[in-house]
C-alpha positions as CSV (number, residue, x, y, z in Angstrom):
1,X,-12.2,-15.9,-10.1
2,X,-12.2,-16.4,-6.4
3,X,-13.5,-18.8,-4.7
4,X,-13.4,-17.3,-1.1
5,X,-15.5,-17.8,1.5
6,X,-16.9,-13.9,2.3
7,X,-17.9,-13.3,6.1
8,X,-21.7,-13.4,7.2
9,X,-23.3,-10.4,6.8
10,X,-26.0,-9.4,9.8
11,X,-28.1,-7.2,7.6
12,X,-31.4,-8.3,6.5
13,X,-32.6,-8.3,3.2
14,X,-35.6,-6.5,1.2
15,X,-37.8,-7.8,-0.7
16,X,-37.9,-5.6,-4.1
17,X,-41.3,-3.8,-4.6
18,X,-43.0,-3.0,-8.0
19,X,-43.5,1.3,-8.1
20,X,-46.7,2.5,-9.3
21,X,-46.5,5.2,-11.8
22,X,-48.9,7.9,-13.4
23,X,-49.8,8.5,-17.2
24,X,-46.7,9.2,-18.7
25,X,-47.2,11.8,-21.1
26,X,-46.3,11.1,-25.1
27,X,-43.1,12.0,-25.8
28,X,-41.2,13.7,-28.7
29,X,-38.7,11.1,-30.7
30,X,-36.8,14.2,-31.5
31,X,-36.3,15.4,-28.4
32,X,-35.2,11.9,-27.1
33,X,-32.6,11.4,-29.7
34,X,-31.2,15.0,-29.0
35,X,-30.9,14.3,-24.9
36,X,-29.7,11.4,-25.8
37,X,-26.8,12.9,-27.7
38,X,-26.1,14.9,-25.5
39,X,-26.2,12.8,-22.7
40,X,-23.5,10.9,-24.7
41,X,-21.7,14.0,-25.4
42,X,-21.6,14.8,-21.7
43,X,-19.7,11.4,-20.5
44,X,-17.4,11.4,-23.3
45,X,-16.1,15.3,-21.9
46,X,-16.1,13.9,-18.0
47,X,-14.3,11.2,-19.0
48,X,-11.7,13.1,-20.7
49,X,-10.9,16.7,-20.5
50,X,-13.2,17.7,-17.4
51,X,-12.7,14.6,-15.4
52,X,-9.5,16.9,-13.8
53,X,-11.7,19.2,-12.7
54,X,-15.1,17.6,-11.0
55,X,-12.5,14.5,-9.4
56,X,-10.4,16.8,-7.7
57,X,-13.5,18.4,-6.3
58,X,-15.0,15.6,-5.1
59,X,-12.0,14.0,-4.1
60,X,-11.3,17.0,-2.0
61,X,-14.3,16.9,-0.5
62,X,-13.8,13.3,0.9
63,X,-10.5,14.2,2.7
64,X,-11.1,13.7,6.2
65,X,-9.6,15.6,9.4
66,X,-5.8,15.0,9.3
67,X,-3.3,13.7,12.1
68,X,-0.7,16.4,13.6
69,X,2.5,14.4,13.7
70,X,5.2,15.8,16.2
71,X,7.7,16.9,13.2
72,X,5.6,18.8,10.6
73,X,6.5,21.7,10.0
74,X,4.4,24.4,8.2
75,X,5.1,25.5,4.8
76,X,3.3,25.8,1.0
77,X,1.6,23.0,-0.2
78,X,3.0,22.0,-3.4
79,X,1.9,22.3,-6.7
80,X,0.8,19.7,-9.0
81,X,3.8,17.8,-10.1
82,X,6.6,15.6,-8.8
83,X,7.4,16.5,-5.2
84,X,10.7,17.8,-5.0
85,X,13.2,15.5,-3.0
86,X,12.8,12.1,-1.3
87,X,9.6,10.7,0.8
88,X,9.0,9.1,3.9
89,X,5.7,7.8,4.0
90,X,4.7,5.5,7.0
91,X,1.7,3.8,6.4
92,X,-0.6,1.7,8.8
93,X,-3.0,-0.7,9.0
94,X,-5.6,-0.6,11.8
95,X,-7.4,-3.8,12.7
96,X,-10.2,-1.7,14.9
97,X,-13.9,-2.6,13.6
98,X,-15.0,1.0,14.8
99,X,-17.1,2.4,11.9
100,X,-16.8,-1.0,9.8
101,X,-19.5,-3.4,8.6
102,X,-20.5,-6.0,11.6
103,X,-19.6,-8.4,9.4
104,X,-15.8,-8.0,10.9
105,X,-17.0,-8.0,14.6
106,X,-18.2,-5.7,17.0
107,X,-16.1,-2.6,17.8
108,X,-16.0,-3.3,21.4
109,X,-14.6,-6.5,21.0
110,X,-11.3,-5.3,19.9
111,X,-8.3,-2.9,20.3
112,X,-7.1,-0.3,18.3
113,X,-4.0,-2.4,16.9
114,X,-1.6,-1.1,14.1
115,X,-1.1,-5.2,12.3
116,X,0.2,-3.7,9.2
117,X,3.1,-1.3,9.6
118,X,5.1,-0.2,5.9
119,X,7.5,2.6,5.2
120,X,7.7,4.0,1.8
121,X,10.7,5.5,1.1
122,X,11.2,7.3,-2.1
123,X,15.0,8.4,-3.2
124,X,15.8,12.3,-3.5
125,X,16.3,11.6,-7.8
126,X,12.6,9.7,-7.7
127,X,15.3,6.8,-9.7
128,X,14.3,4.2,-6.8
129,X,11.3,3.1,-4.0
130,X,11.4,0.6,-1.2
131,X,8.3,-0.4,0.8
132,X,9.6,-2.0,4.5
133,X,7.4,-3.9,6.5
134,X,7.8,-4.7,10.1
135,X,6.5,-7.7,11.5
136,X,3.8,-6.8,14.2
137,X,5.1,-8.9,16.9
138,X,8.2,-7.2,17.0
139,X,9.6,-6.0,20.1
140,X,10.4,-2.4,20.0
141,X,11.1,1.0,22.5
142,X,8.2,2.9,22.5
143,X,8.7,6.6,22.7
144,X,6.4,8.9,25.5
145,X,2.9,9.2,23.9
146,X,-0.2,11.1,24.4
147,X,-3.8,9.6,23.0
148,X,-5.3,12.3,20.9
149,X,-8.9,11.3,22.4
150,X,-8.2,11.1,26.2
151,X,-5.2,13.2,26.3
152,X,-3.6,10.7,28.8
153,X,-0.1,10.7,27.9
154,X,1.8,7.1,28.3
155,X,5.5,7.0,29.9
156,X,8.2,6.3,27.6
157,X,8.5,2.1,27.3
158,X,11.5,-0.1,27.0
159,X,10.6,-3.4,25.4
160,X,7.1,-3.6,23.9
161,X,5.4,-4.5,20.5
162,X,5.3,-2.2,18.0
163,X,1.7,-3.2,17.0
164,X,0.6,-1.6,20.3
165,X,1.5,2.4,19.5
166,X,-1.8,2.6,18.1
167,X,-3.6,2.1,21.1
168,X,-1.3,4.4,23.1
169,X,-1.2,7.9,20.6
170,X,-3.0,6.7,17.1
171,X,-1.0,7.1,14.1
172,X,1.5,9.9,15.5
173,X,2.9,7.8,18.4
174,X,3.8,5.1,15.6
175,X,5.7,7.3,13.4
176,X,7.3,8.5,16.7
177,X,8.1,5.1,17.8
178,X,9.2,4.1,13.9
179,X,11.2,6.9,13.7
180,X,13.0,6.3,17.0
181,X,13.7,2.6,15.4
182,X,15.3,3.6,12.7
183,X,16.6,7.1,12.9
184,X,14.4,8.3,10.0
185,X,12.6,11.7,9.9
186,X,8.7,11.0,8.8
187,X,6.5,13.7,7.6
188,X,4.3,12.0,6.1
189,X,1.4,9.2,7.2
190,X,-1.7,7.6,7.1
191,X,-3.7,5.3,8.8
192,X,-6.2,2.8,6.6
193,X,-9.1,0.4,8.1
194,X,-10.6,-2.9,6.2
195,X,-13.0,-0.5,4.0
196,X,-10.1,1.4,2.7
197,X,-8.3,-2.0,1.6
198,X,-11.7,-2.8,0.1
199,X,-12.2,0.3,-1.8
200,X,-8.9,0.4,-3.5
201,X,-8.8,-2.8,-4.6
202,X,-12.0,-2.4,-6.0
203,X,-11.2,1.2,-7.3
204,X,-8.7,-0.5,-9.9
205,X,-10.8,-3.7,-10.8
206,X,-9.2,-6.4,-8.5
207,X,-5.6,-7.5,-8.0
208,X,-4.3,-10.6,-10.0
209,X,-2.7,-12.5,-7.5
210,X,-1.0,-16.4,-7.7
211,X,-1.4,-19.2,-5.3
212,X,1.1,-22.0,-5.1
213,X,-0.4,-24.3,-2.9
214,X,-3.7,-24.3,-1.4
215,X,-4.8,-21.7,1.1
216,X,-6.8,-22.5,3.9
217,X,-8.1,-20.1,7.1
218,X,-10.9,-20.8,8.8
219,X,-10.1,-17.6,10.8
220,X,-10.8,-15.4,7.7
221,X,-12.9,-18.0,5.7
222,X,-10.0,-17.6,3.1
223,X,-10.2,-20.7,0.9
224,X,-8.2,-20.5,-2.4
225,X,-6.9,-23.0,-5.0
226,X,-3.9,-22.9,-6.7
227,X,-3.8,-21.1,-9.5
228,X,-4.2,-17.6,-10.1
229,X,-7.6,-15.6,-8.4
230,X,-8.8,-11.9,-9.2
231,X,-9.1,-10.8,-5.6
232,X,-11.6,-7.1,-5.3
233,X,-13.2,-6.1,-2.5
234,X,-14.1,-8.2,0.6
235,X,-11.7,-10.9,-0.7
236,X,-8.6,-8.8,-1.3
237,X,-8.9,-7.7,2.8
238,X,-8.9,-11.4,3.7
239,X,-6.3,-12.5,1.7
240,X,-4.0,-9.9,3.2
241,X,-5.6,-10.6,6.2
242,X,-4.3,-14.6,6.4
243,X,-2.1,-15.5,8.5
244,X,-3.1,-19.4,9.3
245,X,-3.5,-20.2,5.7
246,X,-0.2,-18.8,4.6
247,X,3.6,-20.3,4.9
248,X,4.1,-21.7,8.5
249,X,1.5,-19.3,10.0
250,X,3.1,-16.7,11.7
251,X,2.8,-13.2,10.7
252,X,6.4,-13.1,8.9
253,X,5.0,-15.8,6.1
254,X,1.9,-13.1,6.2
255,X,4.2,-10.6,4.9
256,X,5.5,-12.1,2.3
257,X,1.9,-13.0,1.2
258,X,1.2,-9.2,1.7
259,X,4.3,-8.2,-0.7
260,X,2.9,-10.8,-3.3
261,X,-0.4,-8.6,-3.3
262,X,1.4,-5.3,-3.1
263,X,3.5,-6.1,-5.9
264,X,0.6,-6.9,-7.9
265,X,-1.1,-4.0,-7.2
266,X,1.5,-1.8,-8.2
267,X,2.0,-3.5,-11.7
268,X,-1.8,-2.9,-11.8
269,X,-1.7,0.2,-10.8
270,X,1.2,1.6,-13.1
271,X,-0.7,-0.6,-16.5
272,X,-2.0,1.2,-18.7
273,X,-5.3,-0.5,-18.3
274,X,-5.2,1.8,-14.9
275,X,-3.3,4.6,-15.8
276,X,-5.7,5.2,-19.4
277,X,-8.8,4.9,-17.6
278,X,-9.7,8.0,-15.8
279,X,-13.0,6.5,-13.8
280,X,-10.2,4.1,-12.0
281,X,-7.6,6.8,-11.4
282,X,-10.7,8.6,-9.6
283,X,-11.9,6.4,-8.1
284,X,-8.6,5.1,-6.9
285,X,-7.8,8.6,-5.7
286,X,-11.4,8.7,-3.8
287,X,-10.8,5.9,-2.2
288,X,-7.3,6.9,-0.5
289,X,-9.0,10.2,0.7
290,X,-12.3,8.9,1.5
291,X,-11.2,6.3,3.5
292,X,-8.0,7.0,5.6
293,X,-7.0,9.0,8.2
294,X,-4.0,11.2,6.9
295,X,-1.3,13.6,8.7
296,X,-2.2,17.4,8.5
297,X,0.9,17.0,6.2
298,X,-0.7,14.7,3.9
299,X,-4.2,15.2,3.9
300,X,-3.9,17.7,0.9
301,X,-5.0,16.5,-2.9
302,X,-2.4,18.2,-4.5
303,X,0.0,16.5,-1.7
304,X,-1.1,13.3,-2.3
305,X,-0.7,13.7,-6.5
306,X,3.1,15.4,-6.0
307,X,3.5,11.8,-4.4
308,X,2.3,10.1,-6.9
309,X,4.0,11.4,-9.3
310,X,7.2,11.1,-8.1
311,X,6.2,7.3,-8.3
312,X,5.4,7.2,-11.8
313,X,8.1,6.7,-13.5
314,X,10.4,4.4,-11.2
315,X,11.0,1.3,-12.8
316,X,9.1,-2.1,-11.4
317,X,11.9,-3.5,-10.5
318,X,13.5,-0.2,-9.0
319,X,10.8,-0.4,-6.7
320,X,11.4,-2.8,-3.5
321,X,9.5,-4.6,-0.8
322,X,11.6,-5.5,2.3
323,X,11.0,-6.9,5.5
324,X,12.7,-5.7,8.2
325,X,15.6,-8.5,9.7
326,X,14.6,-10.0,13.0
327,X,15.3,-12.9,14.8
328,X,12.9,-14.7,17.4
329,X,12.5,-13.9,20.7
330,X,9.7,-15.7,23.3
331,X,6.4,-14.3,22.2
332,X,7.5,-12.6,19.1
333,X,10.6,-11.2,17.4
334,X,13.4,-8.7,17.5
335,X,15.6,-6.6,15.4
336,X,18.6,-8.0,14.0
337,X,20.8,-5.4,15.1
338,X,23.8,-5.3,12.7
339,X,21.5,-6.5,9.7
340,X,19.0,-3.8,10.8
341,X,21.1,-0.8,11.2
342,X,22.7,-1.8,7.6
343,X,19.2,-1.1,6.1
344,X,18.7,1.8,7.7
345,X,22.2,3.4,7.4
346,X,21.3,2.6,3.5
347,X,17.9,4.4,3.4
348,X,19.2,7.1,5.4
349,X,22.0,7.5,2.9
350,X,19.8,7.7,0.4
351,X,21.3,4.3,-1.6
352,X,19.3,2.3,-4.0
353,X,19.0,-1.2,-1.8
354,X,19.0,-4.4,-3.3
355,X,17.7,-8.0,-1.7
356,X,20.5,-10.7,-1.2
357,X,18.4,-13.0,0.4
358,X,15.0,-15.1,-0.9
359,X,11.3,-13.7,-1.1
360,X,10.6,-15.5,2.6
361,X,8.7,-18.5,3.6
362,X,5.0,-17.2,2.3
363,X,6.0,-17.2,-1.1
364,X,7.9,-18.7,-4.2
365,X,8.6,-17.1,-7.8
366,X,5.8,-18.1,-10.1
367,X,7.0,-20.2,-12.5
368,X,4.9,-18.8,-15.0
369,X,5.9,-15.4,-15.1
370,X,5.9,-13.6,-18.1
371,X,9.4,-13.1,-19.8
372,X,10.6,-9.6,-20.4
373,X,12.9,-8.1,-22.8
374,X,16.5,-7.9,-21.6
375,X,17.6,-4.6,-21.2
376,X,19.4,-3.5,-24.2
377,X,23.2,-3.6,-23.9
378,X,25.7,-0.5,-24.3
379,X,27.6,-1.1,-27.1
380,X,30.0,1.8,-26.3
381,X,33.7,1.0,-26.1
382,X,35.5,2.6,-24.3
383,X,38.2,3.3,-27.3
384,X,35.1,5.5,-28.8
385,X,35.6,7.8,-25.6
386,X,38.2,10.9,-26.2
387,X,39.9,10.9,-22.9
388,X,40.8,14.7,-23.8
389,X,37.8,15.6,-23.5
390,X,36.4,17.5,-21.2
391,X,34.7,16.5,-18.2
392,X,31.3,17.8,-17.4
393,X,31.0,19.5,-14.0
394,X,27.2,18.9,-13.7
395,X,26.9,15.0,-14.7
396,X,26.8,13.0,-11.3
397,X,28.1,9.2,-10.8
398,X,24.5,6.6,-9.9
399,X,24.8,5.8,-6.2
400,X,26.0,2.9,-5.4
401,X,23.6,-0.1,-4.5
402,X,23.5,-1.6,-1.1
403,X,23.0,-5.6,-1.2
404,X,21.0,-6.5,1.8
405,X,22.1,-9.3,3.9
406,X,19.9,-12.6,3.4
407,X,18.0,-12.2,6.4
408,X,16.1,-8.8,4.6
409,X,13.5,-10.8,2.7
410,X,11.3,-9.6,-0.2
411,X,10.6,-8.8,-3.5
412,X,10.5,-6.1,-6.1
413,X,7.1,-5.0,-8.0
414,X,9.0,-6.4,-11.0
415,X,8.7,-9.7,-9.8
416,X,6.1,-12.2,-10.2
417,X,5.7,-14.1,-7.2
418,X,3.1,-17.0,-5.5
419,X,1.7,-17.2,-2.3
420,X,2.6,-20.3,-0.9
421,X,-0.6,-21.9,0.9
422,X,-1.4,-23.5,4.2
423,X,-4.4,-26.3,4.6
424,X,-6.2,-26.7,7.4
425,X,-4.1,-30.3,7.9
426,X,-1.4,-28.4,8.8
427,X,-2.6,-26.0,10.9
């Protein structure tokens, strides 16, 4: 279990009152044991065959006003079942403290900053995923924007962070700026506060996660030892939150603390401890609605499912998180040009991508790791083939894998990796 430090909370606590009750009236042991029956009979159909039903209802009813991004175009909303073709998803994460617990700071103390920045793309077959991150600090063109709340509309800028297109047009001005970057088309988005982190890693009963070395950050009170920690809640948000306490403290090491959590997640989430227990995929699908701010593209149920589904049955190790290449710059970073525009010229192709370089400073493979089966080995020769035979028209050759160059760090789900820590003696 964790041993992390959770912030102070400014809300007082109540002392617990004993309620004062009437004459209760005698009642019938035979009318107990048939409501309780019932009752019984009643969660054991939620849970399985109507749980559909009443989840979707109330998971509908938790979507909140979506984002109009500049590219959507109108058209019918899918229905349940894989979504045909590929997926662009840009997702972000806001630091603002508007409608969070005081516990992170007052709201108008702070910005509206986009620190986490990710790009799911999913291939056209559903065969392969990649999750890119790009660092905050990056320095980026940022397109003409207009604030959805003020309607002041920004001029187009040259050289500025990318953690900043929040604060000029919310969550459409970064897919604008991201799609500028890479020369992507994204339909689809959503923006996610600290309670939204909370809720989902709550949703699927914490995140398993392995530290190397000892983490230490006074910023976030995150204090772990090494070893491995079930992080839910309060403590998963700080632990992706780190920054001093991971690597050599900048927000690349953060990263690759991030893809050690995100990888984790995604083994949890695709278990069949997860996927078995309907109250989790509820509640996991509840807390995505209930607490994000989606495109008018997105912010559909059945949308959201389609997705999903074309997630499910993509191999762990199919599935890849990246960080963008970049080189440092005073102040921050900046694109590796050639190494950048061979990712992108990849995704764009639609090519399975593959990492040539490590998993980054902020973390190590866990030497613990669980050994899987090897894959089991064609023993087809080819002298078994008739090479009269004929050749059929519809079967397609697998695309062919692009090796990223080594400065493209990461992992894939399918990977068990460590965080590697930072104490405060080195800070």
């Amino acid at each position: 279990m964790s041993d992390t430090l959770r912030p102070r909370s400014n809300r007082s606590s109540k002392q617990n009152t004993v309620a004062r009750h009437g004459r209760l009236k005698k009642s019938n042991p035979w009318a107990a044991v048939v409501r309780i029956l019932a009752s019984t009979l009643a969660v054991v159909l939620i849970s399985t065959v109507s749980v559909a039903g009443i989840a979707a209802y109330d998971v509908a009813a938790s979507v909140q006003e979506g984002v109009h991004l500049a590219n959507e175009t109108e058209g019918p909303v899918p229905q349940i079942g894989a979504i045909d073709g590929g997926v662009n998803l840009l997702l972000v994460g806001s630091d603002s403290r508007a409608g969070q617990d005081p516990a992170f700071g007052n709201e108008d103390d702070t910005g509206d900053l986009n620190d986490v920045t990710m790009l799911l793309h999913i291939s056209q077959d559903h065969s392969n995923a990649s999750v890119i991150s790009f660092p905050r600090d990056m320095y980026v063109p940022i397109p003409e924007c207009t604030d959805p709340e003020t309607g002041y509309t920004s001029s187009a800028m040259s050289r500025q962070k990318i953690n900043t297109t929040l604060s000029y047009g919310g969550l459409s001005c970064t897919v604008a700026t991201v799609e500028q970057l890479t020369g992507l088309s994204i339909p689809f988005a959503a923006e996610v506060q600290f309670s939204g982190v909370i809720a989902m890693s709550t949703a699927v009963g914490g995140v398993p996660v392995c530290v190397a070395e000892p983490i230490e950050d006074e910023y976030t009170g995150m204090f772990l030892d090494a070893g491995e920690h079930l992080l839910a809640g309060v403590d998963a948000l700080q632990f992706l939150r780190t920054r001093h306490g991971i690597g050599d403290g900048s927000d690349l090491t953060r990263i690759n603390n991030q893809q050690v959590f995100m990888s984790s997640l995604v083994r949890t989430i695709k278990s069949a401890d997860t996927l078995s227990d309907p109250l989790k995929v509820y509640s996991l699908a509840k807390a995505v609605t209930g607490n994000m701010v989606l495109s008018d593209s997105l912010n559909n149920v059945d949308r959201i499912v389609s997705i999903a589904l074309a997630l499910k049955n993509i191999d762990l190790n199919d599935v890849v998180f990246v960080q963008v290449p970049t080189g440092s710059t005073e102040g921050g970073v900046v694109p590796l040009q050639d190494d950048f525009d061979e990712m992108f010229a990849a995704i764009a192709a639609d090519q399975p991508i593959a990492l040539g370089g490590t998993t980054g400073n902020g973390s190590t493979i866990d030497p613990n790791a669980p050994v899987t089966d090897a894959p089991a080995t064609d023993t087809t020769t080819d002298a078994a083939v008739d090479p009269a035979a004929p050749v059929d028209p519809s079967a397609t050759t697998a695309p062919t894998t692009t090796v990223l160059p080594s400065s493209a760090t990461g992992q894939t789900a399918g990977q068990y990796t460590c965080s590697v820590g930072r104490t405060l003696d080195d800070q």
